[in-house]
Chimera marker file (.cmm) of the C-alpha trace (Angstrom):
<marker_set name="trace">
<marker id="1" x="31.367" y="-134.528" z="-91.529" r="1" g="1" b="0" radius="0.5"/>
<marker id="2" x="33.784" y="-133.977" z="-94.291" r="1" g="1" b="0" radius="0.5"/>
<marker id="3" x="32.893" y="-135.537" z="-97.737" r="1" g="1" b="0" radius="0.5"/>
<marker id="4" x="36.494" y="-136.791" z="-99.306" r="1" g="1" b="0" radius="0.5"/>
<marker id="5" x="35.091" y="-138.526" z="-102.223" r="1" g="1" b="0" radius="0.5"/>
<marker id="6" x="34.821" y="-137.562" z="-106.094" r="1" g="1" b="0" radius="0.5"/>
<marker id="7" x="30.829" y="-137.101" z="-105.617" r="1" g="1" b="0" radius="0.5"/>
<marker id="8" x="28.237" y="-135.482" z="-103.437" r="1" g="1" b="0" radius="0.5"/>
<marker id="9" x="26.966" y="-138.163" z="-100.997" r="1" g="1" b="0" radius="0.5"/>
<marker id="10" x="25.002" y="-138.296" z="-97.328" r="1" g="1" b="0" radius="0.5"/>
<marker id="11" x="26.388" y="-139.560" z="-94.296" r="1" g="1" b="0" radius="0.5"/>
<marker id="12" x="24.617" y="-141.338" z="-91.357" r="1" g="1" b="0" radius="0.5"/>
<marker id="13" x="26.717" y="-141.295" z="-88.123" r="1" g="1" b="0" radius="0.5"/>
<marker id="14" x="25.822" y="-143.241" z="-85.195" r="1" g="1" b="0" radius="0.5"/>
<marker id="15" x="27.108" y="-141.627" z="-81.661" r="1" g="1" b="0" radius="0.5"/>
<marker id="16" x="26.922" y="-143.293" z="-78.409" r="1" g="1" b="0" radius="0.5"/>
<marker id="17" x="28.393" y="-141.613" z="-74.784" r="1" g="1" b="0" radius="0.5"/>
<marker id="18" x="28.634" y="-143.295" z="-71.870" r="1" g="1" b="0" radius="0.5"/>
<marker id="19" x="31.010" y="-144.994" z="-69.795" r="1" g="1" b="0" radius="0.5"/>
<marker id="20" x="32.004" y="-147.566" z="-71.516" r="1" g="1" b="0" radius="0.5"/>
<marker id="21" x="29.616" y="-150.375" z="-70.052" r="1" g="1" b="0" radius="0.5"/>
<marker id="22" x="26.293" y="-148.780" z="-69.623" r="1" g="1" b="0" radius="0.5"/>
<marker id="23" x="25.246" y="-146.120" z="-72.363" r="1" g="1" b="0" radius="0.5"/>
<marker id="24" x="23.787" y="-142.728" z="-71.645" r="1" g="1" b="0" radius="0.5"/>
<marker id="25" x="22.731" y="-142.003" z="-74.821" r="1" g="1" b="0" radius="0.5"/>
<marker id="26" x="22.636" y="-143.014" z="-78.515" r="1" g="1" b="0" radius="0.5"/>
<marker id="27" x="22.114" y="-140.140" z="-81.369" r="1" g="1" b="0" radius="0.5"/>
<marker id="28" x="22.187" y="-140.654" z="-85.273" r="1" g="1" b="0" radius="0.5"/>
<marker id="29" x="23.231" y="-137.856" z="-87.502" r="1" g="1" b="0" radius="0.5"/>
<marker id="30" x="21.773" y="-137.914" z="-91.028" r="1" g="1" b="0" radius="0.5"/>
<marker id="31" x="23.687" y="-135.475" z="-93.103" r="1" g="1" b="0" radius="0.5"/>
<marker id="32" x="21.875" y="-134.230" z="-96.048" r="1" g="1" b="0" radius="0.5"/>
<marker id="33" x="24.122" y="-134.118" z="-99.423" r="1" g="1" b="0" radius="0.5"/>
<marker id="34" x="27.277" y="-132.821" z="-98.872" r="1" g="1" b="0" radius="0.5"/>
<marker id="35" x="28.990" y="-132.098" z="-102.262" r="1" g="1" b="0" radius="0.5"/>
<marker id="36" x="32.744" y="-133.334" z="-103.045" r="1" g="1" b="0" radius="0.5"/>
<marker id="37" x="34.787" y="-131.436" z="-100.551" r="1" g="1" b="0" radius="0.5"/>
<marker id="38" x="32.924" y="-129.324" z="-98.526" r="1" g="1" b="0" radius="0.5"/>
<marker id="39" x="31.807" y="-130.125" z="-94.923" r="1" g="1" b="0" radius="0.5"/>
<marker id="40" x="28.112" y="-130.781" z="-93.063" r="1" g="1" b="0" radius="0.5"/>
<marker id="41" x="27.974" y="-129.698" z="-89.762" r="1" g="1" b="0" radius="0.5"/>
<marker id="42" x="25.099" y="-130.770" z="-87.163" r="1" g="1" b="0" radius="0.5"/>
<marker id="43" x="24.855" y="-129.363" z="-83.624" r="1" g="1" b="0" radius="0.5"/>
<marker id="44" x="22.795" y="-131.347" z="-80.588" r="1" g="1" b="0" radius="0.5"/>
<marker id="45" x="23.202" y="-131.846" z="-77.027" r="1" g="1" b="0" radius="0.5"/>
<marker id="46" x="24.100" y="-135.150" z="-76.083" r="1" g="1" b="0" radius="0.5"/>
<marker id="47" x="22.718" y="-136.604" z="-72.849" r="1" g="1" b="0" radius="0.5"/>
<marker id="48" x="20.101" y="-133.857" z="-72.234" r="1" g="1" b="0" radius="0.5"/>
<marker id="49" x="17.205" y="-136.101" z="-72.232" r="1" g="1" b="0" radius="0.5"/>
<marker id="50" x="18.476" y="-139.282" z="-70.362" r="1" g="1" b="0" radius="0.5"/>
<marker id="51" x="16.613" y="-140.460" z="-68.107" r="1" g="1" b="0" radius="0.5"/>
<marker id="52" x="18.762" y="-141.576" z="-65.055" r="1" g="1" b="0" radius="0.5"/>
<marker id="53" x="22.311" y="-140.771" z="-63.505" r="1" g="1" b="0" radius="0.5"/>
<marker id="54" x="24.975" y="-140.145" z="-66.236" r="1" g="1" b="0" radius="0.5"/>
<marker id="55" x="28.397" y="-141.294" z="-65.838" r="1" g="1" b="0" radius="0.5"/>
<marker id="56" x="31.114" y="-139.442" z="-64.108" r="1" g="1" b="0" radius="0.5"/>
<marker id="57" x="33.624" y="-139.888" z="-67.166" r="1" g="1" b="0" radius="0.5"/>
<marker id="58" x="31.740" y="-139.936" z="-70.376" r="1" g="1" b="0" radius="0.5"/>
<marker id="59" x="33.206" y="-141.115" z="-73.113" r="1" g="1" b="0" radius="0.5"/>
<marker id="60" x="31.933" y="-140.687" z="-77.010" r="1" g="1" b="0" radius="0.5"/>
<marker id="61" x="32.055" y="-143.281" z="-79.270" r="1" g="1" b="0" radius="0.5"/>
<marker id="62" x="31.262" y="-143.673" z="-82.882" r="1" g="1" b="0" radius="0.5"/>
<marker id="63" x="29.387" y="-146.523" z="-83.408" r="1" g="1" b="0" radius="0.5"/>
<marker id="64" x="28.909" y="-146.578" z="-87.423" r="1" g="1" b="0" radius="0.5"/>
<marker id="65" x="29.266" y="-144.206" z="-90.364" r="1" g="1" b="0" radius="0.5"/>
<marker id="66" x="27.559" y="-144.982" z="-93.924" r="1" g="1" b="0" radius="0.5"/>
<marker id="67" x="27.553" y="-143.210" z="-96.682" r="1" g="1" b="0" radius="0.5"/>
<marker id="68" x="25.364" y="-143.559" z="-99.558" r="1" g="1" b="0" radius="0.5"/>
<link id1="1" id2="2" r="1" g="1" b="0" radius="0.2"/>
<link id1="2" id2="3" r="1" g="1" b="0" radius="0.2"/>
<link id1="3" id2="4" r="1" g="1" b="0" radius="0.2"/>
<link id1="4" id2="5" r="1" g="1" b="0" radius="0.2"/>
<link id1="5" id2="6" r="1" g="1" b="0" radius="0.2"/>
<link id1="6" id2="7" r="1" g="1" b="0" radius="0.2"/>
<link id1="7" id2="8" r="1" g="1" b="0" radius="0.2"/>
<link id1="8" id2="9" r="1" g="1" b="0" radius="0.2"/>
<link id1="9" id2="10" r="1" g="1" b="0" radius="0.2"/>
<link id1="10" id2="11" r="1" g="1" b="0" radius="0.2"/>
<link id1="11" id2="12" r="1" g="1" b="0" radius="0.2"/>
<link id1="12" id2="13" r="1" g="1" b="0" radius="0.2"/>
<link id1="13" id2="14" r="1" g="1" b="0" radius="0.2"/>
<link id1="14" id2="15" r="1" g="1" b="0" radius="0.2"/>
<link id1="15" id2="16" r="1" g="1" b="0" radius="0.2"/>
<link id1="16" id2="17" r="1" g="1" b="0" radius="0.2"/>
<link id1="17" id2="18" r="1" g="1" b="0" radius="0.2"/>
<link id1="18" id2="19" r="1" g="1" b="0" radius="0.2"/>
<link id1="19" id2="20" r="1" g="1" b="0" radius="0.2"/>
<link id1="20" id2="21" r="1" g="1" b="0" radius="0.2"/>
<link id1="21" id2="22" r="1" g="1" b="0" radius="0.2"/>
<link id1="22" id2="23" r="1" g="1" b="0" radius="0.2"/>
<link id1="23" id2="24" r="1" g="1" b="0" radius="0.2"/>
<link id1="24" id2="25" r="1" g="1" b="0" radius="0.2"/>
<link id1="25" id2="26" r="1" g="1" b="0" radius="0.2"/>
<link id1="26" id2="27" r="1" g="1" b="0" radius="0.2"/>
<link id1="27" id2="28" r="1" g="1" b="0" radius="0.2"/>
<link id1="28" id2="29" r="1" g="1" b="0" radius="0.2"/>
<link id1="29" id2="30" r="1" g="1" b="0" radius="0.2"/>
<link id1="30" id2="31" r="1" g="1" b="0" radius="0.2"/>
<link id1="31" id2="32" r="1" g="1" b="0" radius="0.2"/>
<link id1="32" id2="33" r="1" g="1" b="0" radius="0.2"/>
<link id1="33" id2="34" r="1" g="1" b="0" radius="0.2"/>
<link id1="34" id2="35" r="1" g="1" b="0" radius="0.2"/>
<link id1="35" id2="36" r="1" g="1" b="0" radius="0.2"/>
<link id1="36" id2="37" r="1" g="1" b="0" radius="0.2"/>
<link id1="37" id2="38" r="1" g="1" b="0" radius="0.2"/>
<link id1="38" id2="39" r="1" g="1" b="0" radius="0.2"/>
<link id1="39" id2="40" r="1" g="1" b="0" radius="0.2"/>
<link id1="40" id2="41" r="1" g="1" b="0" radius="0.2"/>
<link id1="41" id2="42" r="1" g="1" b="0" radius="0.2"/>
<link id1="42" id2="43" r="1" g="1" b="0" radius="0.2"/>
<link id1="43" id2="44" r="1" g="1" b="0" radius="0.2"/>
<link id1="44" id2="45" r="1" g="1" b="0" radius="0.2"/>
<link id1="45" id2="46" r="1" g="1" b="0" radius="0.2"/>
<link id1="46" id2="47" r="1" g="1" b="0" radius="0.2"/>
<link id1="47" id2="48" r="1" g="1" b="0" radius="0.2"/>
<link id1="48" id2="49" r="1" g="1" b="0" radius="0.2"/>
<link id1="49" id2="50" r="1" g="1" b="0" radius="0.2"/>
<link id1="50" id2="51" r="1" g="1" b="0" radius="0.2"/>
<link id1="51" id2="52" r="1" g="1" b="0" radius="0.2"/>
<link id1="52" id2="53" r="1" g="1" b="0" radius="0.2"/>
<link id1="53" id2="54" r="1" g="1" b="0" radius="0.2"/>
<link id1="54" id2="55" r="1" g="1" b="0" radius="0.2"/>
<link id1="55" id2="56" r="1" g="1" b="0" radius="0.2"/>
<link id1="56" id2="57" r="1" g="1" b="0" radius="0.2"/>
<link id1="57" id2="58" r="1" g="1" b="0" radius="0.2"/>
<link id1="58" id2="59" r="1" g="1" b="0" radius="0.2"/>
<link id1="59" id2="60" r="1" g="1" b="0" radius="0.2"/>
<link id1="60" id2="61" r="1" g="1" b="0" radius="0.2"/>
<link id1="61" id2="62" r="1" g="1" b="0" radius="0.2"/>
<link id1="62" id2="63" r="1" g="1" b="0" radius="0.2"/>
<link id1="63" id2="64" r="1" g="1" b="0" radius="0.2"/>
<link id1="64" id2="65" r="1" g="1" b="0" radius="0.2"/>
<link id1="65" id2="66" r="1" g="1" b="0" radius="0.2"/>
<link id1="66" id2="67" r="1" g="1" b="0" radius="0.2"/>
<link id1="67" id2="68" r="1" g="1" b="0" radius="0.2"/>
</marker_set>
């Protein structure tokens, strides 16, 4: 997450993958303050712990990001 404004702010992303009409998996990322500039970087797995037959051609989305 790259924080273009004037100020140091946190970011929440919302992630989903799936196929498009049944999701996999949802994930939130809540960046800590990231000053003016500089990037926030998170790392996680998505779809490890999903309980049931993922799709063949997953597909991430991004569902929502706030800042604040």
């Amino acid at each position: 997450m790259t924080n273009s404004h004037d100020a140091p702010l946190n970011f929440k992303v919302t992630v989903s993958i799936g196929d498009g009409k049944e999701w996999a998996q949802t994930t939130e990322f809540d960046f800590g303050p990231i000053e003016s500039g500089q990037v926030g970087r998170e790392t996680v797995l998505m779809g490890d712990s999903y309980q049931g037959e993922l799709p063949d051609d997953p597909t991430l989305h991004i569902d929502s990001v706030i800042n604040y």
